[in-house]
N, C-alpha and C positions, 0 to 999 in steps of 0.2 A: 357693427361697422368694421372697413376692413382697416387693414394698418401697412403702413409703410415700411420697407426692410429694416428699420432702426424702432419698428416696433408702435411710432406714433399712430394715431388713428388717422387712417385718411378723407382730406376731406371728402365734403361733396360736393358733387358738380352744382351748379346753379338749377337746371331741368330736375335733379333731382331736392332741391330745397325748396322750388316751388311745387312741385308733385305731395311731399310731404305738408306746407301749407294750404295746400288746395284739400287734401285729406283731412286737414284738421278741420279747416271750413266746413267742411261737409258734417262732420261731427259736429263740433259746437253750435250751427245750425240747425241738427236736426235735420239732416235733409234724409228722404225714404228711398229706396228706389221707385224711379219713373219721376222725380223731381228733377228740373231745371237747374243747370248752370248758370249757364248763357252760352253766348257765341263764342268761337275764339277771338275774335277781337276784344268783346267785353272782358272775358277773363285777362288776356294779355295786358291788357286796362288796367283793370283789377291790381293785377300782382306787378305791376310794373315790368315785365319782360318782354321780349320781342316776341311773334310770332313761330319763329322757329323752336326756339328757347321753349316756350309754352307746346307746340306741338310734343316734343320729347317730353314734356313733365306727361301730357295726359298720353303718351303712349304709355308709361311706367304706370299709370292710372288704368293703361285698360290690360292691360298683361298682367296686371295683378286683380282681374273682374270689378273694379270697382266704379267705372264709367263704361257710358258707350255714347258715340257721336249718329247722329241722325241728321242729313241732309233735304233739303227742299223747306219749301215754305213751312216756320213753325219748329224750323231743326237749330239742332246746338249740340249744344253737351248735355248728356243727362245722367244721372245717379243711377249704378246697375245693382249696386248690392249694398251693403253697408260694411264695415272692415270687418266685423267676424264674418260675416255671408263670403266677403270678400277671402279671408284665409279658408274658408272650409273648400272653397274651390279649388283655389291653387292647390291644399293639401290632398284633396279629388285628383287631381290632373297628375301631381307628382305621382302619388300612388299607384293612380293608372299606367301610368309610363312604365315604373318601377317592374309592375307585376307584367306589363307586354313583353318588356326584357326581358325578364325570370331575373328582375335582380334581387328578387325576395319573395320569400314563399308565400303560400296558402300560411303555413303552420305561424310562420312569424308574424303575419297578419293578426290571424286568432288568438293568440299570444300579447299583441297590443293592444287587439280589442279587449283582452277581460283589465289589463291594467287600467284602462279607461273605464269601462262600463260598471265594473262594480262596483269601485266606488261614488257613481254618478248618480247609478241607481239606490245608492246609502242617501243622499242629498236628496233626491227627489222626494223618498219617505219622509225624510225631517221638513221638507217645504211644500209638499203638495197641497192644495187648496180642496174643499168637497167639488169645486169646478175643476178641476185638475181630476180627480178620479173620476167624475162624470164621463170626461172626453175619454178617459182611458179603457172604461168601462161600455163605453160607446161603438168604440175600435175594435174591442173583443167580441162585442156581440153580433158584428159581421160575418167573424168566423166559426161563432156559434151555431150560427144557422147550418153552414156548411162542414164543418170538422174535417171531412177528409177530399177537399176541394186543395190538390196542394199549392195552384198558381193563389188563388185565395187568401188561404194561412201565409203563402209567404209575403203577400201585401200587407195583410195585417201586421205579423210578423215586424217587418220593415218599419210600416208607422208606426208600431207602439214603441222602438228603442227608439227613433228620433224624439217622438213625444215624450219619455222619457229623460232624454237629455235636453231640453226644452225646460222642463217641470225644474228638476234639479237646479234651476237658474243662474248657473254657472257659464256665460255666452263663448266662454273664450273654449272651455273645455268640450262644450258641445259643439263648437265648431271644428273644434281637431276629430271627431267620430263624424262628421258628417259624409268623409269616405267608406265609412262602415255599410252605408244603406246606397249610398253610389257608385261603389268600386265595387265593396267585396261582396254585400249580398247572390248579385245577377249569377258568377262563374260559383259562388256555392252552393247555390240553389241547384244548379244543375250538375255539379259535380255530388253530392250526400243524396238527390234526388232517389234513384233505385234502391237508399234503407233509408232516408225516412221515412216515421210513424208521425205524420201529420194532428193526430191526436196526441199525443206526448208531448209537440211543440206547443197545442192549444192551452193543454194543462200547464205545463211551465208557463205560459204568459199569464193565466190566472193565477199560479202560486205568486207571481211577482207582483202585480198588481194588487192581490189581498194583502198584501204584507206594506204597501204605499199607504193603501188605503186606511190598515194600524197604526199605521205612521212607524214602524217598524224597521230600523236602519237594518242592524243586522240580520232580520229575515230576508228583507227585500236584496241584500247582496249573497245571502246563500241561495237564494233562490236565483239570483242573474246569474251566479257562480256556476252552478249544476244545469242550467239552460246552456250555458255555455260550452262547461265541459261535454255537456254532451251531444253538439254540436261538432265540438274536436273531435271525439270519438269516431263519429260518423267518417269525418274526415279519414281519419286513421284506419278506419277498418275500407273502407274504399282507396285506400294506397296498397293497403296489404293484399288485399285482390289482385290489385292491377301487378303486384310483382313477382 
């Protein structure tokens, strides 16, 4: 919350104390995405506020993905994502921004992602279900078929770290990497593309996986560790090139 020059917390507007109760509703209700609000009228209803007042709460509502409004017979407001779907977005968007600027690199990217991913992929090993490695086991065998197919390997690639933060069952933490597989993948794919070895990615995703499937914390995070590092690497030797 922000704070006033003498340091108090400032309030909140009204649009935004109803945007925050209208967030909660949606929570304690359980609502999914593609579920109903209602109208603006009903909701203004609802929460006791005027019309205007309610427009500005669910604009704060859709700037942050968490509703969208749909018009004509059968429209309202309806539920877009749920509050961690809802941060993994914005934290997407920012990210994107960030890197179209160059207000931050490739390298501090990859840097963030191993302080996320290894230890997520330690949780995952300690919670994974035999349905949990089923699906993961599922994913790999995609690129099993292909191994050196590299748009392929990097689809698989991509789902098996979200499935993995998924397994881990950590919503809040998986939702902060969710920029991982829709920001940074796409521009590294094609940037490491002229040296990767598409089979060496293959094998790191099975060293990671057989070590889930041990239930194995500490392998499963040296092995996301060294999938990673040596991704960086890639990185690194394709700057050294270019200079």
């Amino acid at each position: 919350m922000n704070a006033d020059p003498q340091g108090h917390p400032a309030r909140r507007s009204i649009s935004e104390q109803v945007a925050e109760s209208i967030r909660a509703h949606m929570q304690t209700a359980g609502l999914r995405p593609g579920d109903r609000l209602g109208r603006e009228e009903d909701l203004a209803r609802q929460f006791g506020v005027s019309r205007p007042t309610l427009r500005e709460a669910l604009r704060l509502l859709s700037s942050s993905h968490l509703i969208r409004a749909s018009k004509g017979p059968g429209g309202g407001i309806f539920v877009a994502a749920t509050a961690e779907e809802g941060i993994g977005r914005s934290v997407s968007d920012s990210v994107a921004s960030m890197l179209s600027a160059q207000s931050i690199t490739i390298d501090e990217l990859l840097e963030t992602r191993m302080l996320f991913e290894v230890p997520l992929v330690g949780l995952a090993a300690q919670r994974a279900t035999e349905a949990d490695v089923e699906r993961l086991r599922a994913v790999l065998a995609e690129a099993d078929a292909e191994p050196d197919d590299g748009e392929l390997v990097a689809r698989v690639d991509a789902r098996l770290h979200r499935l993995i933060s998924e397994i881990a069952g950590n919503r809040l933490a998986a939702a902060f990497t969710h920029w991982v597989v829709e920001v940074l993948q796409p521009p590294l794919r094609t940037l490491v593309a002229p040296a990767v070895v598409e089979s060496v990615i293959v094998a790191q995703n099975h060293d990671i996986v057989r070590a889930i499937e041990r239930g194995d914390p500490a392998a499963a995070e040296r092995a996301m560790r060294e999938h990673l590092v040596y991704v960086r690497d890639l990185v690194a030797a394709m700057a050294a090139e270019d200079s």
